[in-house]
C-alpha positions in Angstrom: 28.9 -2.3 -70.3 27.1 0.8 -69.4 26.2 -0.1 -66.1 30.0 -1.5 -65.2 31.1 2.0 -66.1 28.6 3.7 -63.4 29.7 1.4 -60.9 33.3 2.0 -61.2 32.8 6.0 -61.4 31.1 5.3 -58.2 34.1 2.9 -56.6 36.1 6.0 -57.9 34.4 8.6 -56.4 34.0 6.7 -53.1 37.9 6.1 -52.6 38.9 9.8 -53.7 41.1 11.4 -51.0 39.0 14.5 -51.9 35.7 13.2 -51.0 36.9 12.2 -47.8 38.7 15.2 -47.1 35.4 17.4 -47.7 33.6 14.6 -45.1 36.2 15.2 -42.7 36.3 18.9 -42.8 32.2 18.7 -42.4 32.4 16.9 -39.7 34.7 19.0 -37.3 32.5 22.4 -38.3 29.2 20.0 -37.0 31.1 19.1 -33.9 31.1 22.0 -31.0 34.3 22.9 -29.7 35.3 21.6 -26.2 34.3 25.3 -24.8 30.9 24.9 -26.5 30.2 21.2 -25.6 30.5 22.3 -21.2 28.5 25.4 -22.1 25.7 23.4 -23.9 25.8 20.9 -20.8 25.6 23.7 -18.4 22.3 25.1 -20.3 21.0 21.6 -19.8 19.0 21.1 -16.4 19.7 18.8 -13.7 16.9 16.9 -12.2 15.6 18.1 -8.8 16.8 16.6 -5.8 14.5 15.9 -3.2 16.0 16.4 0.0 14.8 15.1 3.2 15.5 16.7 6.7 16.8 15.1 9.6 14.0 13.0 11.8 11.8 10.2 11.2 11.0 8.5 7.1 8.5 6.1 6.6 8.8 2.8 4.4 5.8 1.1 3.1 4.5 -0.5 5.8 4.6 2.8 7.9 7.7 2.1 10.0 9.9 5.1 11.0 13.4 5.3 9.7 16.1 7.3 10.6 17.3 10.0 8.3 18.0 8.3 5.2 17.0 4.2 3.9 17.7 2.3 1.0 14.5 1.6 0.6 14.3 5.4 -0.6 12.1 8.7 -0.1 9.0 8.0 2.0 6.0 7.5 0.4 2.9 9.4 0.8 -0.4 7.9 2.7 -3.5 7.4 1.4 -6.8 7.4 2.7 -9.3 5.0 4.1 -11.4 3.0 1.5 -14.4 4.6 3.4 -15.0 7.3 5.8 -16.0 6.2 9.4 -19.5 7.1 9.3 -19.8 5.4 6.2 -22.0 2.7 8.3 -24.3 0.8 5.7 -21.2 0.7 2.9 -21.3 2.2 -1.0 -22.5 0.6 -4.0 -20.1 -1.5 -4.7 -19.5 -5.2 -5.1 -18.9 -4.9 -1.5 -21.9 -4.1 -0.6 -23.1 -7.1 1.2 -20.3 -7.4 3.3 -20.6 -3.8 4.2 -24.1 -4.5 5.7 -22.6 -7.7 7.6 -19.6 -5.0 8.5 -22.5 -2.7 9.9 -24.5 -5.9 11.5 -21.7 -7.1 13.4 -20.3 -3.9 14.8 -23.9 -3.0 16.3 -24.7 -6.0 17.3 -21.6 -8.2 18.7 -18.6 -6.0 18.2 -16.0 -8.8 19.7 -17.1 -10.7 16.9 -16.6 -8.4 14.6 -13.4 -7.6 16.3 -12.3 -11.3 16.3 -12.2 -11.4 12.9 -10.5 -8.1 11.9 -7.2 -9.5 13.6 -7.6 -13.0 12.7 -7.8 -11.6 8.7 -4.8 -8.8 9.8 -2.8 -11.9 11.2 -3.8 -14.8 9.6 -2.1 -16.7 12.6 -3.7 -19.8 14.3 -6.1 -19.0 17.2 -5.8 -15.5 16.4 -9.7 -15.3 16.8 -10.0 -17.0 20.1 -7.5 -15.1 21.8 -8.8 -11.4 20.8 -12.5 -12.3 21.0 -12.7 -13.5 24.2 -10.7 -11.2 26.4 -12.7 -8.7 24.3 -16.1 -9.8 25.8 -14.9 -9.9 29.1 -13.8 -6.2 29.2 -17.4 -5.5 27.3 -19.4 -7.6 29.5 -17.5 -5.6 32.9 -18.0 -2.4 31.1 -21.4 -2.6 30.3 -22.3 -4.0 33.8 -20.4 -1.1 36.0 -20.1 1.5 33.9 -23.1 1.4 31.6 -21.3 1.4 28.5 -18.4 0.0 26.5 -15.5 2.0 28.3 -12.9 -0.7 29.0 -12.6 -2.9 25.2 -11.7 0.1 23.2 -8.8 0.1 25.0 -7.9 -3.5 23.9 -8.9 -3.1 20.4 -7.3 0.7 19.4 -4.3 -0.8 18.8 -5.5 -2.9 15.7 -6.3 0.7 14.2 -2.5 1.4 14.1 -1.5 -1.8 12.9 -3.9 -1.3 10.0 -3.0 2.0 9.5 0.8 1.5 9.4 0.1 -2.3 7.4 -1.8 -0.1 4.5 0.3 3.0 4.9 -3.1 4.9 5.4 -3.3 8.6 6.6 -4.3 9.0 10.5 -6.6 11.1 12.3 -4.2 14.0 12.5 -2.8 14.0 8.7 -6.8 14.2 7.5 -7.6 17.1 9.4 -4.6 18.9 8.2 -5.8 18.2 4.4 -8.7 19.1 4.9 -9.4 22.2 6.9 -5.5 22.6 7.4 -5.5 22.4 11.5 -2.6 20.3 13.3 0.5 21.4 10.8 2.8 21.2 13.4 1.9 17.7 14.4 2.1 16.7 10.7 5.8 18.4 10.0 7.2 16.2 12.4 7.1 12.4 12.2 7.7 11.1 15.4 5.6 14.4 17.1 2.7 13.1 14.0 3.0 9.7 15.5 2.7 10.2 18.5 -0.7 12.2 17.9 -1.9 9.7 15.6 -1.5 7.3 18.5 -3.8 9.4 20.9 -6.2 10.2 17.9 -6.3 6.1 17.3 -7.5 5.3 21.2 -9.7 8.9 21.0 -11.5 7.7 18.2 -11.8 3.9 19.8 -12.9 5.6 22.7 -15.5 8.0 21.3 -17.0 6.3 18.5 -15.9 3.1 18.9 -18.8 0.7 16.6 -17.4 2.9 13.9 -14.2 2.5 14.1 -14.4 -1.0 13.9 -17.0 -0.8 11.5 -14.2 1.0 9.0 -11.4 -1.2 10.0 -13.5 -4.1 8.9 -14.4 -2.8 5.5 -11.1 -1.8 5.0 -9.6 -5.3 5.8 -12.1 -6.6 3.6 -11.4 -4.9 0.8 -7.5 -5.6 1.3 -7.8 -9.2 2.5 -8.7 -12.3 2.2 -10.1 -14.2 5.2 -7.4 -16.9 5.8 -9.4 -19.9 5.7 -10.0 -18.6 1.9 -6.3 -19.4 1.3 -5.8 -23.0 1.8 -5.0 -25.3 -1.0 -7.2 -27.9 -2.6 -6.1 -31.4 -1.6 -6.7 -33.9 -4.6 -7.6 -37.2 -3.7 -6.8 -40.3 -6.2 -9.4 -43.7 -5.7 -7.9 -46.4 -7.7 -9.8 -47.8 -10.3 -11.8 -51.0 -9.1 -10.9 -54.6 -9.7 -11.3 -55.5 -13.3 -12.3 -59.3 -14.9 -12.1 -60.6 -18.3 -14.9 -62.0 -19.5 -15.0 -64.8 -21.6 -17.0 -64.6 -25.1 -19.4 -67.4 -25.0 
C-alpha cells in the first residue's frame, strides 16, 4: 500500500499545472533572446576562405586549370623520392634495384631509358619504340660530337611526364625552398611551367645519366613493371580414365 501511495504522489506531481509552469518559465530564461542568439553567432568565427587568384591551378596529375575546378584548390608538390646525385640508392628495401638503377644508367642508358617509359606507359612496344631511336641519337652523338648531346633531347620529356604524373616539385620550385632564388617564376603557374620545362631539358642536357638515374628510382618506387601485372591463367587437366576392377 505504501509503495502505491508514492507512485501516485508522483503521477500527481508530474501532471500539476504548477510544475509545468515552473519548467516552462525555466526554460524561456535558459533560451537567449533573438538579439542575443545573432550576437552569439557573430562572436563565432567563420572558417578561412582560401582564395585563389586568377591564372593557372593544378589537379593531381599536374595539369593546369583555369581559374577555378571542381576538382578543388591545387594541391601542393612534393619532392623526389631521391635527390639526383643520389647515384648508388639509400638503405632501403630498394637497394638492389638502386645499384641496377646506377648500373644501367652508366652503362647502357637507352636501356635504362626503355624501361622508364615502358613502366610510365605500360602500353605495348613501348620499349622498342623509345630504346631504339634512343641509341641511334647516342650512337651519332657519341661519333661526331664526342658525347651524348643529341638523346637528352629525346628523353627530357619523360622527366615532365613523371613530374606532372607524381605531382612532384621541378627544378625551379626546389631552388626557391631552398635558398629562396626564382620567386617570380614560382608565383606564376604558367611562367613556373614554362621554366620548369627549360630546367627539365637543362638538367637532361647537363647531367643527363643522373637524371635518368632518378627518374628510374622514382618509377620504381611508384610502379610496377607491367609484365608484373598480368593475371594467373589456371589450367584444368581432367582426371584420367578410370576402371573398375573386379574382386577376385
Amino acid at each position: 500500500m505504501a509503495i502505491s501511495n508514492d507512485n501516485n504522489n508522483d503521477e500527481h506531481h508530474e501532471s500539476s499545472p504548477l510544475l509545468s509552469k515552473q519548467v516552462a518559465d525555466q526554460d524561456l530564461k535558459e533560451k537567449p533572446s533573438g538579439k542575443k542568439a545573432k550576437e552569439a553567432a557573430a562572436e563565432v568565427p567563420a572558417h578561412p576562405v582560401v582564395a585563389t587568384g586568377d591564372g593557372f591551378g593544378w589537379t593531381a596529375d599536374g595539369l593546369p586549370l583555369v581559374h577555378r575546378s571542381v576538382v578543388g584548390e591545387p594541391l601542393g608538390r612534393s619532392q623526389w623520392n631521391s635527390s639526383l646525385l643520389a647515384c648508388l640508392g639509400r638503405n632501403d628495401e630498394f637497394c638492389s634495384s638502386d645499384i641496377e638503377v646506377c648500373l644501367l644508367g652508366s652503362l647502357v642508358p637507352c636501356v635504362l631509358y626503355g624501361t622508364n617509359v615502358e613502366r610510365l606507359g605500360s602500353d605495348p612496344g613501348t620499349f622498342a619504340n623509345h630504346c631504339l631511336p634512343y641509341s641511334v641519337l647516342y650512337l651519332i652523338g657519341n661519333s661526331f660530337f664526342g658525347w651524348n648531346c643529341l638523346a637528352p633531347w629525346f628523353s627530357y620529356p619523360t622527366r615532365t611526364a613523371i613530374r606532372r604524373k607524381f605531382n612532384l616539385e621541378g627544378s625551379c620550385e626546389a631552388l626557391h625552398r631552398s635558398c629562396g632564388c626564382c620567386g617570380s617564376c614560382v608565383e606564376d603557374e604558367l611562367q613556373r611551367e614554362q621554366c620548369e620545362l627549360t630546367c627539365d631539358l637543362a638538367t637532361h642536357v647537363l647531367c643527363h645519366p643522373c637524371a635518368v638515374c632518378q627518374e628510374g628510382r622514382e618509377i620504381r618506387r611508384r610502379l610496377h613493371h607491367p609484365g608484373f601485372n598480368a593475371q594467373p591463367v589456371f589450367t584444368m587437366v581432367p582426371p584420367g580414365e578410370q576402371t573398375m576392377a573386379c574382386g577376385a
